[in-house]
Each structure stands twice: as structure tokens, then as C-alpha cells.
N, CA, C and O atoms as CSV, one atom per row, in Angstrom:
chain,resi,resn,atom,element,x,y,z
A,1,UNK,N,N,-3.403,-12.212,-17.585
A,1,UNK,CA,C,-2.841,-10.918,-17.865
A,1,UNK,C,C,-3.630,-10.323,-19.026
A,1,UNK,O,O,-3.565,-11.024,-20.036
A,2,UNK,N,N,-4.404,-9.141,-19.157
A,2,UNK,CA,C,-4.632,-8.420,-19.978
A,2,UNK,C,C,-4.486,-7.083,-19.843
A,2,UNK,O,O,-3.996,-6.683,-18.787
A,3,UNK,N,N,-4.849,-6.177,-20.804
A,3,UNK,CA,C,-4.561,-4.648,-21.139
A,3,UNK,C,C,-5.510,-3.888,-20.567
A,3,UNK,O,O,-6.547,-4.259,-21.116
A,4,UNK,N,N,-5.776,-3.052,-19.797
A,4,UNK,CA,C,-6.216,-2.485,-18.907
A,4,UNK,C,C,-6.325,-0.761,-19.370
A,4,UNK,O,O,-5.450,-0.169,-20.001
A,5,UNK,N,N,-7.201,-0.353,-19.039
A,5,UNK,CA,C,-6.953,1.512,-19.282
A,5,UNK,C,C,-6.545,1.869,-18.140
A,5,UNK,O,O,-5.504,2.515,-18.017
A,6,UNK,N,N,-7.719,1.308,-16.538
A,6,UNK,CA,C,-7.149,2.031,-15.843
A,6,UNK,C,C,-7.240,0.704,-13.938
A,6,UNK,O,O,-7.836,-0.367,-14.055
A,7,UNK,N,N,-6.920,0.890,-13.232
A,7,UNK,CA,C,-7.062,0.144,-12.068
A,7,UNK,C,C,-8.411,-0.072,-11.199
A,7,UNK,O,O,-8.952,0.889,-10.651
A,8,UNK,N,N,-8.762,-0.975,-11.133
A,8,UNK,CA,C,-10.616,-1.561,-10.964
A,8,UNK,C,C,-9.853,-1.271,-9.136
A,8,UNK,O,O,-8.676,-1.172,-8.790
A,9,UNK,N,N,-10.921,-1.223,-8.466
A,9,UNK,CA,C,-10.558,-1.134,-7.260
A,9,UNK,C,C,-10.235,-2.546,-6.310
A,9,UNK,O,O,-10.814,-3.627,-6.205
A,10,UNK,N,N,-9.269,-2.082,-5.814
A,10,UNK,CA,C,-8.534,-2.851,-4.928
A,10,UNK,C,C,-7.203,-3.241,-5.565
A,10,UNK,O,O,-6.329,-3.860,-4.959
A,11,UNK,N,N,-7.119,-2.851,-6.779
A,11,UNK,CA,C,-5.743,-2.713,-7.334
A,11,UNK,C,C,-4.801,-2.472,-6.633
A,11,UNK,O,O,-5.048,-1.971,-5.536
A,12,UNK,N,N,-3.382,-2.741,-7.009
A,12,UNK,CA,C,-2.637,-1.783,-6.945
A,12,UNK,C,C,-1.927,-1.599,-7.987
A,12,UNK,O,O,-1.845,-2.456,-8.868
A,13,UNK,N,N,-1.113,-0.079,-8.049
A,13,UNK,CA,C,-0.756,0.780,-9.235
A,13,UNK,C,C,0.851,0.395,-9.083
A,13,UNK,O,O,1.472,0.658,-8.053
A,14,UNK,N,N,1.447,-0.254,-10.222
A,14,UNK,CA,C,2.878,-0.066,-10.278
A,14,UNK,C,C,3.109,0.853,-11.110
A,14,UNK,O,O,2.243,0.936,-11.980
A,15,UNK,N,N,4.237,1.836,-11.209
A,15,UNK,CA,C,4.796,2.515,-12.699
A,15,UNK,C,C,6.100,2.453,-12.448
A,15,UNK,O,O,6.600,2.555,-11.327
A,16,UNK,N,N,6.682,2.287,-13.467
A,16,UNK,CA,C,8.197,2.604,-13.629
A,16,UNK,C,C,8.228,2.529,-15.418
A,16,UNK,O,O,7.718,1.780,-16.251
A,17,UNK,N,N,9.264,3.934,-15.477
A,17,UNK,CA,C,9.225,4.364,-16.976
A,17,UNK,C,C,8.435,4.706,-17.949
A,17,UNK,O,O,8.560,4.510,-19.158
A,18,UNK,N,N,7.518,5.289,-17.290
A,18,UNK,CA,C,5.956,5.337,-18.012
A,18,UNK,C,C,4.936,4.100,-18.123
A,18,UNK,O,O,3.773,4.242,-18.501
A,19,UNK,N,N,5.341,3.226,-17.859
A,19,UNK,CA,C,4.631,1.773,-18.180
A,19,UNK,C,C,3.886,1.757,-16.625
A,19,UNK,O,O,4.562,1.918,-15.609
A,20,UNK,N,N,2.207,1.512,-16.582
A,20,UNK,CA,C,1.941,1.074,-15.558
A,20,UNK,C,C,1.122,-0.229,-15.494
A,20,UNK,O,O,0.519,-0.689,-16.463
A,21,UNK,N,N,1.148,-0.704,-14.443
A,21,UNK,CA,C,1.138,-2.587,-14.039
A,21,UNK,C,C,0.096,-2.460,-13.059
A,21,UNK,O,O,0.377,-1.838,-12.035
A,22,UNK,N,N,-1.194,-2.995,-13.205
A,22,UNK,CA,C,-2.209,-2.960,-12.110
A,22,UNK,C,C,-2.352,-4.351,-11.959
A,22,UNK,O,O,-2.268,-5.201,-12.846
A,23,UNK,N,N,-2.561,-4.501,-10.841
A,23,UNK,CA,C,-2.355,-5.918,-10.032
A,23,UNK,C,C,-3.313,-5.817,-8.822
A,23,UNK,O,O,-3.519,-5.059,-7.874
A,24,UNK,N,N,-3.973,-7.400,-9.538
A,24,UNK,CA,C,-5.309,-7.128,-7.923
A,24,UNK,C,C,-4.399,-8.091,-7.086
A,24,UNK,O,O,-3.472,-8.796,-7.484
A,25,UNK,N,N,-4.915,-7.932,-5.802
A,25,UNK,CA,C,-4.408,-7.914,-4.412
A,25,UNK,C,C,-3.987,-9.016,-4.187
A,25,UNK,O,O,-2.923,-8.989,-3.569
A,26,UNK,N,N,-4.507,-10.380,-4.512
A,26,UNK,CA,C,-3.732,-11.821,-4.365
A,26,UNK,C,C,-2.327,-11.175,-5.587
A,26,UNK,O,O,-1.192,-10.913,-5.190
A,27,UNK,N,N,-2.730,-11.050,-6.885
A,27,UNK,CA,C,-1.438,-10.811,-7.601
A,27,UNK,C,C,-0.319,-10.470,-7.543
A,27,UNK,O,O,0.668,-10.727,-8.232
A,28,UNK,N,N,-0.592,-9.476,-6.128
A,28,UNK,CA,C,0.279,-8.689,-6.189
A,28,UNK,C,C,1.012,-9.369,-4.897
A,28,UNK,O,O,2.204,-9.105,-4.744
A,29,UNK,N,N,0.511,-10.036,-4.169
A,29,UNK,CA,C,0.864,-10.778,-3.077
A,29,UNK,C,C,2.260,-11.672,-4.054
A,29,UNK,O,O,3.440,-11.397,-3.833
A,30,UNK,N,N,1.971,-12.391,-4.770
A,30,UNK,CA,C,2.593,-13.296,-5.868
A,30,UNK,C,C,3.761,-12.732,-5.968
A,30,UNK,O,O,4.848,-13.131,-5.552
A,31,UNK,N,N,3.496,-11.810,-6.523
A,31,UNK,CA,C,4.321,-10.763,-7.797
A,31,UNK,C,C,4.921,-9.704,-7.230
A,31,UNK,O,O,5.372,-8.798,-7.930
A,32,UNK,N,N,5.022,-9.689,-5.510
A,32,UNK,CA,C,6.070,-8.711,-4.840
A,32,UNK,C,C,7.106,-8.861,-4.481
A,32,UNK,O,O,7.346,-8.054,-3.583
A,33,UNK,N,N,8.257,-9.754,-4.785
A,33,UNK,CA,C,9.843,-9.916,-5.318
A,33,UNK,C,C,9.502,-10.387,-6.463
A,33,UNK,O,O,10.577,-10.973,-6.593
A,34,UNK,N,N,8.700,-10.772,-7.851
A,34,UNK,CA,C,9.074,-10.981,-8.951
A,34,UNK,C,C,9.763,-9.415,-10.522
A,34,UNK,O,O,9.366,-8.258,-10.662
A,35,UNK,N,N,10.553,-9.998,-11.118
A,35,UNK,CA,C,10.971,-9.524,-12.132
A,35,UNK,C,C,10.073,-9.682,-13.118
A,35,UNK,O,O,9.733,-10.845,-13.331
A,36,UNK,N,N,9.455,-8.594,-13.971
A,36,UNK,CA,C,8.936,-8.346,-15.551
A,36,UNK,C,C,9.544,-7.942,-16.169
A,36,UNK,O,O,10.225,-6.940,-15.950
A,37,UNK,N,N,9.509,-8.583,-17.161
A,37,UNK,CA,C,10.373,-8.371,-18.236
A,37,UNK,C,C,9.513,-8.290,-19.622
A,37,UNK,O,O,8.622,-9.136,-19.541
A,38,UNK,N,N,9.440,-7.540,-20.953
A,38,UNK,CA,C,8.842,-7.842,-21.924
A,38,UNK,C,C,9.838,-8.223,-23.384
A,38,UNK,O,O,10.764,-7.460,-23.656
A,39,UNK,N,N,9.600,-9.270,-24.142
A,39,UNK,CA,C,10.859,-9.129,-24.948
A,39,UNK,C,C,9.424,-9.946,-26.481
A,39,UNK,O,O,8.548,-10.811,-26.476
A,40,UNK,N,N,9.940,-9.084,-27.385
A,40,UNK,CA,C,9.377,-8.816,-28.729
A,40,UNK,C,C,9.090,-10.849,-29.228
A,40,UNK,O,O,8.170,-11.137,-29.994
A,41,UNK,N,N,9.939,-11.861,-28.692
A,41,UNK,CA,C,10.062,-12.739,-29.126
A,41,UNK,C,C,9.192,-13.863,-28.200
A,41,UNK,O,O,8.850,-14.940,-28.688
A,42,UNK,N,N,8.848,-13.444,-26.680
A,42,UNK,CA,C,8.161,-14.184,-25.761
A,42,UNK,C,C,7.293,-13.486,-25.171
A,42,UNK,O,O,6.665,-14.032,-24.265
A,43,UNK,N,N,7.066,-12.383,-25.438
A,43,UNK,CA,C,5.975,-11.350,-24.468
A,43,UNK,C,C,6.799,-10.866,-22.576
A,43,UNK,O,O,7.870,-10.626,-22.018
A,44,UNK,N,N,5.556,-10.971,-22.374
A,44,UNK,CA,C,5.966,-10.724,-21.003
A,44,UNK,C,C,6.706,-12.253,-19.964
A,44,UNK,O,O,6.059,-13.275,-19.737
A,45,UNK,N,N,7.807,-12.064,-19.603
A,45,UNK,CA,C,8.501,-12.756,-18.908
A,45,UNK,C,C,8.605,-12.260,-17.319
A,45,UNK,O,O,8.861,-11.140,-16.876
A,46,UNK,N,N,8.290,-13.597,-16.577
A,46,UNK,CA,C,8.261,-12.934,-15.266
A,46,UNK,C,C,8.848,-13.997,-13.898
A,46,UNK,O,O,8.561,-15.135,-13.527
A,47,UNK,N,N,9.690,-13.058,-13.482
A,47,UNK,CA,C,10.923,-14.530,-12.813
A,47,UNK,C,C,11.152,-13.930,-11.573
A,47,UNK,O,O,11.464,-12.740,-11.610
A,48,UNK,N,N,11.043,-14.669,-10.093
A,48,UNK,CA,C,11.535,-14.642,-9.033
A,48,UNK,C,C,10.107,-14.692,-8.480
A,48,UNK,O,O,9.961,-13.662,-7.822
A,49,UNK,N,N,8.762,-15.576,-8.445
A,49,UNK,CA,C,7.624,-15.282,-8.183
A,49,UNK,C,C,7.837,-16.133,-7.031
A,49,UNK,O,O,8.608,-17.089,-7.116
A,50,UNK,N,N,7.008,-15.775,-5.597
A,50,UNK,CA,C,6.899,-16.646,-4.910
A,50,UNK,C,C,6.320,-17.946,-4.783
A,50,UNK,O,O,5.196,-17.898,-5.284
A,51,UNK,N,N,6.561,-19.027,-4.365
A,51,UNK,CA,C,5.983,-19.984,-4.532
A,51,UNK,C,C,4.961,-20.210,-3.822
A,51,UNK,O,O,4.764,-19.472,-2.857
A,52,UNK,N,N,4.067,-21.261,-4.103
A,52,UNK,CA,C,2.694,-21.271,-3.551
A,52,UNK,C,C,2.490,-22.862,-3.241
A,52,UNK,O,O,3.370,-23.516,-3.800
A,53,UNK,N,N,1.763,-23.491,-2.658
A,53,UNK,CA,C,1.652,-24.628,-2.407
A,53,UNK,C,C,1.066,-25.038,-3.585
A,53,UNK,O,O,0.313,-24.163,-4.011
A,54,UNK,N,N,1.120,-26.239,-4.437
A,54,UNK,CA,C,0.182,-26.481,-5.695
A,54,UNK,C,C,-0.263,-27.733,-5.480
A,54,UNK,O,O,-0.359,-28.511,-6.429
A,55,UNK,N,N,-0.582,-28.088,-4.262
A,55,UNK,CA,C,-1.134,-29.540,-4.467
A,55,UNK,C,C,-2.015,-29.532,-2.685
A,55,UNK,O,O,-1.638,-28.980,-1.651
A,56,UNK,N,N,-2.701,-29.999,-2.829
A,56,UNK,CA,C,-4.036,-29.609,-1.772
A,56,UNK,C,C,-3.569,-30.896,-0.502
A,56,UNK,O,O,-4.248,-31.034,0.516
């Protein structure tokens, strides 16, 4: 995760509330039922991600 100005191609663009979230294309695969959350004490928190196989 880093800070971004603007979306490299093949992005895609989230916004909600002025805040926008660019996410390349596996990411966003991941991260399409997950929750973000940001809180001053843990950063960005992010819950309901799909699972993935982690062992070959």
C-alpha cells in the first residue's frame, strides 16, 4: 500500500467521501467484499478479504 496522486493504468478508481483508493486489478480482485477502515492508532485496517490458497 502506498500514496498515490493519481491511477497508473489498469487501475481501478474507488471514491467514497472524497477519499480515493486505486487498486491494480489482482487487488482489487482481493479487495471486492473487503472493509477499509483507517484509525489514527493502526493505520489502515482491512477486514472481510477473500481468501486465497497460501500453500502451493
Amino acid at each position: 500500500m502506498d500514496i498515490a496522486d493519481g491511477a497508473q493504468k489498469g487501475d481501478a478508481t474507488l471514491e467514497r467521501n472524497g477519499v480515493k483508493v486505486f487498486l491494480e486489478k489482482e487487488a482489487n480482485k482481493l479487495l471486492s467484499e473487503a472493509t477499509m477502515n483507517f484509525s489514527d492508532d493502526r493505520g489502515f485496517i482491512i477486514s472481510g478479504m477473500q481468501q486465497t490458497s497460501c500453500c502451493g
